[in-house]
N, C-alpha and C positions, 0 to 999 in steps of 0.2 A: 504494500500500500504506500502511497507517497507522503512524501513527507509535506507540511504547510508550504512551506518554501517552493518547492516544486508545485502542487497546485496554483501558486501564486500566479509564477512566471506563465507556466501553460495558460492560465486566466488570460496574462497580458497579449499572448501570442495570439489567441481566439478572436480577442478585442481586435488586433490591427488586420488578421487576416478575413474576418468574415464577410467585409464588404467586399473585397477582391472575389471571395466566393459565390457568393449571393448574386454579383452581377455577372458573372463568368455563369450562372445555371441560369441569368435571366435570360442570356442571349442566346441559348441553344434553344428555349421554348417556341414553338410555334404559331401560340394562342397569342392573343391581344386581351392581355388586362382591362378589365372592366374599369378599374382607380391605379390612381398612381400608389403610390407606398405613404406619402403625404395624404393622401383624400382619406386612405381608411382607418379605421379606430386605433390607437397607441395603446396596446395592450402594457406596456407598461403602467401604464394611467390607470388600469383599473383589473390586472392580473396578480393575484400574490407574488412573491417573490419564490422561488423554489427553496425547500429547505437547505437549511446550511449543514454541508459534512461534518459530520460529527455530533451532529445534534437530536434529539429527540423524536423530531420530525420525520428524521432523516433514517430512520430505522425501520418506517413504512416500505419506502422507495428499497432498502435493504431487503428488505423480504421479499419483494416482487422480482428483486436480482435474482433469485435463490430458486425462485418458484422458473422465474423463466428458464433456467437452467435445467430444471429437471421433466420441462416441457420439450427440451430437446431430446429426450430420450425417447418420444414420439416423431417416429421418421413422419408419418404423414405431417404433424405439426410442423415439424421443423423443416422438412420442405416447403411448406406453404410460407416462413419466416422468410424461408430464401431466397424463394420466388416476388414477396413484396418488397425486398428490400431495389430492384430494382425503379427506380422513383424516374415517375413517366405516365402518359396518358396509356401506352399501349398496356403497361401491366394493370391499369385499373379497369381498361377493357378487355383484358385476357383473363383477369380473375373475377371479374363481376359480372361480365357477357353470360356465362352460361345463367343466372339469377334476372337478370335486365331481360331475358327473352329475346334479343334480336342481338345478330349480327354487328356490330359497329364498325366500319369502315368510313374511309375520308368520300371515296366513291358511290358506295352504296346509300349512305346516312348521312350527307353534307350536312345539314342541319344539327342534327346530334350530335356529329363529329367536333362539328364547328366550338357548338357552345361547353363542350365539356374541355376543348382546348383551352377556348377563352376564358371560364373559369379554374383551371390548373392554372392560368399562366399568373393569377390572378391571387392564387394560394400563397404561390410564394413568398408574396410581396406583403404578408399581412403578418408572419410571425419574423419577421425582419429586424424590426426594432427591438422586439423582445430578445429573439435571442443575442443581440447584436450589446444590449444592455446586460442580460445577465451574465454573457460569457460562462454558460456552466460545463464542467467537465463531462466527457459523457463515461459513462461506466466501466468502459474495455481500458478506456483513460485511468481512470482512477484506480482503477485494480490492476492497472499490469496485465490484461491477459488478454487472447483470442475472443474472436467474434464465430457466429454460424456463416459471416460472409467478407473473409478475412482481405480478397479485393479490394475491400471499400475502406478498409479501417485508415490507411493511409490520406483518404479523399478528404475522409468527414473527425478527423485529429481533432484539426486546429478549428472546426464548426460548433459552436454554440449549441449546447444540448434542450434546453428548454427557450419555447416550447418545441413538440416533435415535429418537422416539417411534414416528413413523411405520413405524418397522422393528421394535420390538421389537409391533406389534399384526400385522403382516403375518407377521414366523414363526409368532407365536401361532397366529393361523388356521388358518395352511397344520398346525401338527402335531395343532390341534383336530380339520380336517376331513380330516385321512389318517386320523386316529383314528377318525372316522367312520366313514371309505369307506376300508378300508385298498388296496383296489384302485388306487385314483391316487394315493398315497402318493409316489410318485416325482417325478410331475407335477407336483403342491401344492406338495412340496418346492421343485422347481426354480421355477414361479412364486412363491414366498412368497421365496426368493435374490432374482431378480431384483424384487422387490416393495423391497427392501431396498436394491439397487443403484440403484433409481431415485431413489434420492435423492441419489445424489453425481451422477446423470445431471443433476437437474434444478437443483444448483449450493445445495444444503439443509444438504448434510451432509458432511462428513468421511468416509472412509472407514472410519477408526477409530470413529469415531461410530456408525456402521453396524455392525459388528462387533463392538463391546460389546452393542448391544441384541440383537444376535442372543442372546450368551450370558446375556440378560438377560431374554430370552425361553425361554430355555430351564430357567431357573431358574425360573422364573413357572412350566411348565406340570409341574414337578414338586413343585412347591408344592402346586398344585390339586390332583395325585393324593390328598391326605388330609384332601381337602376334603369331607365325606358330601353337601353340598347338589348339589357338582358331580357327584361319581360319582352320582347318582340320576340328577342331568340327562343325563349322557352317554349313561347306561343307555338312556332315553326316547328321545335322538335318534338313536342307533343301532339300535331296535325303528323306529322313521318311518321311518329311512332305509330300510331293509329293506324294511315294508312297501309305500313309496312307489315305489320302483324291483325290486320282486321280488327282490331279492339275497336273500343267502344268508347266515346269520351264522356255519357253521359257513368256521373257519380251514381247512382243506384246499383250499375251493373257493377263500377268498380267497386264498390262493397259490396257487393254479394260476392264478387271472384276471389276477394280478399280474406272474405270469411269460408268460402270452401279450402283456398288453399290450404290456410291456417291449420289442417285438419291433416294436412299430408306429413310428411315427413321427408328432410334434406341432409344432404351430408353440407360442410359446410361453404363446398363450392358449389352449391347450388344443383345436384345432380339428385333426381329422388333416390330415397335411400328405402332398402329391404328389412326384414327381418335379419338378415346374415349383413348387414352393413356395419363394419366397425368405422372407429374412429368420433368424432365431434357429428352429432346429429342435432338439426333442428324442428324442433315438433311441436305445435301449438303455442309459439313466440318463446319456449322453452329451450336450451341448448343441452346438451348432455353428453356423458363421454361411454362410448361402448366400449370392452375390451376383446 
């Protein structure tokens, strides 16, 4: 474990390198920002602070280290950690597409495509300041040791641990495309959670970490509500999604489809799951672990 001193200095390093990072991920997005980084809320303004090492607090986030840990002894779990850690539109459509029901392509889905760009590109730019202020270590940091996606550990050193980037872009999704498809709502939900858990799985994040960006994510997508460029887009991709899969926009069908699905049973990539199904099952807005 390190010493204060060494926490320090890696602090100071976080602090001078994260804007070079932040803008170095903004310019490879493809999306258009809904706000600048200035227009959207300063989560430092009205976020706690994350616990301090060594503290009381701080023995929460410690135990969720511990727990993540021994979720890797779940191959299925911990492939799915490894699989989200890539941070990107394709993996939110590679891991949430079987649960969203349709296909999502730039070609097929221009409208859906468009708007889940434009909000990803839009994520980024909202835990910016927070982390860019707390400069917190991230876990693999602090302890000295390996990650489940050891690639990266070098990328995201010197990157600000709270709040979880990776997490506040994965609830985004999951409440962009319930709002879509309000039918899998439940679904999204519970993968966009565990999108977010994969990160203390894969030894990234804090737990706390992770739980700010949730509510940092949800700030974000009430932001967007009074955005006119976004509601036009939403409009768009919920006349595609319709048209593309036959559904039905009026609200009566989508709760009654909501409340049958509700009744089935999902592994937790969205695939119906059997009596012989191990692994993380969802059943009745319930999760559950099979052996």
């Amino acid at each position: 474990m390190m010493n204060k001193m060494t926490k320090w200095v890696f602090a100071a390093i976080i602090a001078v390198c994260s804007t070079m990072t932040v803008n170095a991920a903004q310019d490879e997005k493809n999306g258009k920002p809904y706000f600048t980084t200035d227009e959207l809320p300063n989560m430092v303004n009205f976020l706690p602070p994350p616990p301090e090492f060594e503290s009381g607090r701080f023995v929460s986030d410690q135990t969720q280290h511990l727990w993540g840990k021994l979720q890797r002894l779940n191959k299925e779990r911990a492939d799915m950690a490894i699989r989200d850690a890539a941070y990107g539109m394709q993996t939110i459509i590679n891991e949430y597409g079987g649960i969203f029901g349709l296909n999502v392509t730039k070609e097929e889905t221009p409208e859906i495509y468009t708007i889940l760009q434009d909000v990803g590109a839009t994520c980024d730019s909202m835990v910016y300041k927070a982390k860019k202020h707390y400069s917190r270590l991230r876990p693999y940091v602090y302890y000295e040791e390996g990650t489940l996606v050891p690639e990266k550990e070098e990328k995201h050193r010197n990157e600000g641990s709270y709040p979880s980037g990776h997490t506040c872009l994965g609830w985004t999704m999951a409440l962009l495309m319930a709002d879509i498809n309000p039918a899998a709502t439940d679904e999204l939900l519970a993968r966009g959670y565990e999108y977010g858990q994969s990160r203390v799985i894969a030894g990234y994040h804090w737990q706390s970490d992770v739980d700010a960006a949730r509510l940092a994510a949800s700030v974000l997508y009430v932001k967007l509500q009074g955005n006119e460029r976004f509601k036009a887009q939403l409009a768009k991709a919920k006349e595609e999604f319709a048209q593309k899969t036959g559904s039905t926009a009026k609200v009566v069908n989508m709760q009654s489809e909501t409340s049958a699905k509700s009744t089935r049973a999902y592994t937790i990539s969205g695939t119906p799951a059997t009596s012989n199904t191990r692994g993380i099952i969802i059943k009745n807005n319930k999760k559950s672990v099979r052996y």
